[in-house]
C-alpha positions as semicolon CSV with decimal commas, in nm:
position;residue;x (nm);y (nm);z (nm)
1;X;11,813;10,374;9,441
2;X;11,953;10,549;9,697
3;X;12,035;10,403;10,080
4;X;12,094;10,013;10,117
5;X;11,790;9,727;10,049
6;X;11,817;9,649;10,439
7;X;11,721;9,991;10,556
8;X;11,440;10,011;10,315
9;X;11,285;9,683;10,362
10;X;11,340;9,767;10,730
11;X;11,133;10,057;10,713
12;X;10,884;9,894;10,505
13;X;10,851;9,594;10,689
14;X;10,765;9,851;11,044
15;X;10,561;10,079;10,826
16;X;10,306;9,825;10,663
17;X;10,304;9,507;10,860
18;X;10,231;9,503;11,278
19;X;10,257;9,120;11,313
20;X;10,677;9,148;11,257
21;X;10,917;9,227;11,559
22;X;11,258;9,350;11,399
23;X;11,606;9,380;11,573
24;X;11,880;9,526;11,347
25;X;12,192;9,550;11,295
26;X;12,471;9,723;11,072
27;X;12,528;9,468;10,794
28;X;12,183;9,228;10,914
29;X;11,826;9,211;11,060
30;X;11,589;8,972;11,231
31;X;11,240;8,949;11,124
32;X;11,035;8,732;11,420
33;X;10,655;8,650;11,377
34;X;10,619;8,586;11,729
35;X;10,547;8,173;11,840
36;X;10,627;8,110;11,414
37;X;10,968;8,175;11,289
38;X;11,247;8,400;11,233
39;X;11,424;8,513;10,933
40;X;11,752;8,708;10,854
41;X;11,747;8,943;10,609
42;X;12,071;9,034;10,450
43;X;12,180;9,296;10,170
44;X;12,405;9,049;9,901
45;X;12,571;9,279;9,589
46;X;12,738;9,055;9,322
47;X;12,908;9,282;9,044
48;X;12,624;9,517;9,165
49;X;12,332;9,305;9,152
50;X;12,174;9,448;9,457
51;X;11,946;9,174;9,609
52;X;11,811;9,132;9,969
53;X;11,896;8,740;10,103
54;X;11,610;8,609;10,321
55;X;11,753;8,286;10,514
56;X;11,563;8,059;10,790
57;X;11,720;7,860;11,017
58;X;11,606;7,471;10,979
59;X;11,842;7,320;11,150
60;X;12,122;7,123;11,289
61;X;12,347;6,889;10,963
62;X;12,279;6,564;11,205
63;X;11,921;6,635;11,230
64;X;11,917;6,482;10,837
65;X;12,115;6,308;10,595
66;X;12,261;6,477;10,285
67;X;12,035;6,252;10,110
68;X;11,755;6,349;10,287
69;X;11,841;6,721;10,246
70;X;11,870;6,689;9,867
71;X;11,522;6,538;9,833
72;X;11,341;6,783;10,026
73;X;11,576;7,084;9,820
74;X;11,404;6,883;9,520
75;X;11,062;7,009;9,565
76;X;11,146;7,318;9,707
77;X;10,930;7,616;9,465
78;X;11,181;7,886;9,519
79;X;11,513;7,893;9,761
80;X;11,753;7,657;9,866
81;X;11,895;7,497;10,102
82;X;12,273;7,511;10,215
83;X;12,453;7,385;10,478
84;X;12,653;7,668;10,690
85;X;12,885;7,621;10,989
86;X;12,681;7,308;11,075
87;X;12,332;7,353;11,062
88;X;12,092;7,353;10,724
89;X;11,930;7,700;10,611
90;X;11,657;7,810;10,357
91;X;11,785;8,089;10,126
92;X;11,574;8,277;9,916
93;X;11,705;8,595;9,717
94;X;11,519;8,923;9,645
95;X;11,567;9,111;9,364
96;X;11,574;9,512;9,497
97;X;11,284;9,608;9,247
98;X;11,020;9,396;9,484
99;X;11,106;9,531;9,796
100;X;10,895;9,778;9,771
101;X;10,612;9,565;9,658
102;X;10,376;9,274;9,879
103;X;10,677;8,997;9,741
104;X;10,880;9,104;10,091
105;X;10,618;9,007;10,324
106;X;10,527;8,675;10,059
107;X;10,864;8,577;10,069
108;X;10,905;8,664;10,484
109;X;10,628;8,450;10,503
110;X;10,736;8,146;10,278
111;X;11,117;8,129;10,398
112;X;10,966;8,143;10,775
113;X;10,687;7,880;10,712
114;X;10,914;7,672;10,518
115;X;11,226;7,687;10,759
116;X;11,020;7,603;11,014
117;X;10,801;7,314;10,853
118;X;11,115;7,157;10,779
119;X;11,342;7,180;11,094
120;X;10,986;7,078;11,251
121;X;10,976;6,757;11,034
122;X;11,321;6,698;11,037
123;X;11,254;6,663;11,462
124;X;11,001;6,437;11,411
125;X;11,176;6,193;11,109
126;X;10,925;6,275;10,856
127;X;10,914;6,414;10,508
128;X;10,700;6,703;10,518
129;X;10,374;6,724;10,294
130;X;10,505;6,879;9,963
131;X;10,150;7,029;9,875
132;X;10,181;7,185;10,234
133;X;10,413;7,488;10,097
134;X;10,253;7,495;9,799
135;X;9,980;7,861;9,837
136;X;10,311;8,046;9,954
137;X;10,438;8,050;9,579
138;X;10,362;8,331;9,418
């Protein structure tokens, strides 16, 4: 597996699917679906298990209580939530044998949803529909 997991799901992601805009950068890269979401993709190796970190931005920590948070991190399928320099992100990890597969474009497509369900419900003071997320599990 030559080359990083950023670079190739890069080149996958401008090779296979129109709908995505891209920017990158050295060590990141933005995925937009343009009027949807946007996602950060970033290579993560622990003890070198290579795996590509998908994160959406929901929002800002007063936009919810911890409590709040927690609950909706309950029902979550896949991910999770974290709190970072202030504001609340999805995280969802890829595993570097299914970038080459559909999963990257599933799992584009889930974080981005998902992130911005939530921020979106989060504005608004309600709990989102939990069978709303449901057909982007895999």
């Amino acid at each position: 597996m030559a080359g990083s997991l950023l670079d190739r799901a890069t080149t996958i992601l401008r090779l296979r699917y129109e709908r995505y805009e891209l920017r990158v950068r050295p060590d990141h890269a933005i995925v937009e679906r343009a009027g949807a979401w946007s996602v950060m993709l970033r290579e993560h190796n622990e003890r070198g298990n290579r795996t590509l970190m998908l994160i959406g931005d929901i929002g800002p920590e007063t936009a919810a209580s911890p409590r709040t948070m927690l609950e909706m991190a309950a029902w979550l399928g896949s991910g999770a939530i974290a709190l970072v320099g202030g504001r609340y992100f999805l995280r969802y990890t890829m595993p570097a044998e299914r970038i080459d597969t559909p999963a990257l474009d599933d799992a584009l497509e889930y974080v981005g949803c998902v992130a911005a369900d939530l921020g979106s419900a989060l504005a608004r003071y309600e709990f989102p529909n939990r069978e709303l997320f449901a057909h982007y599990i895999g």
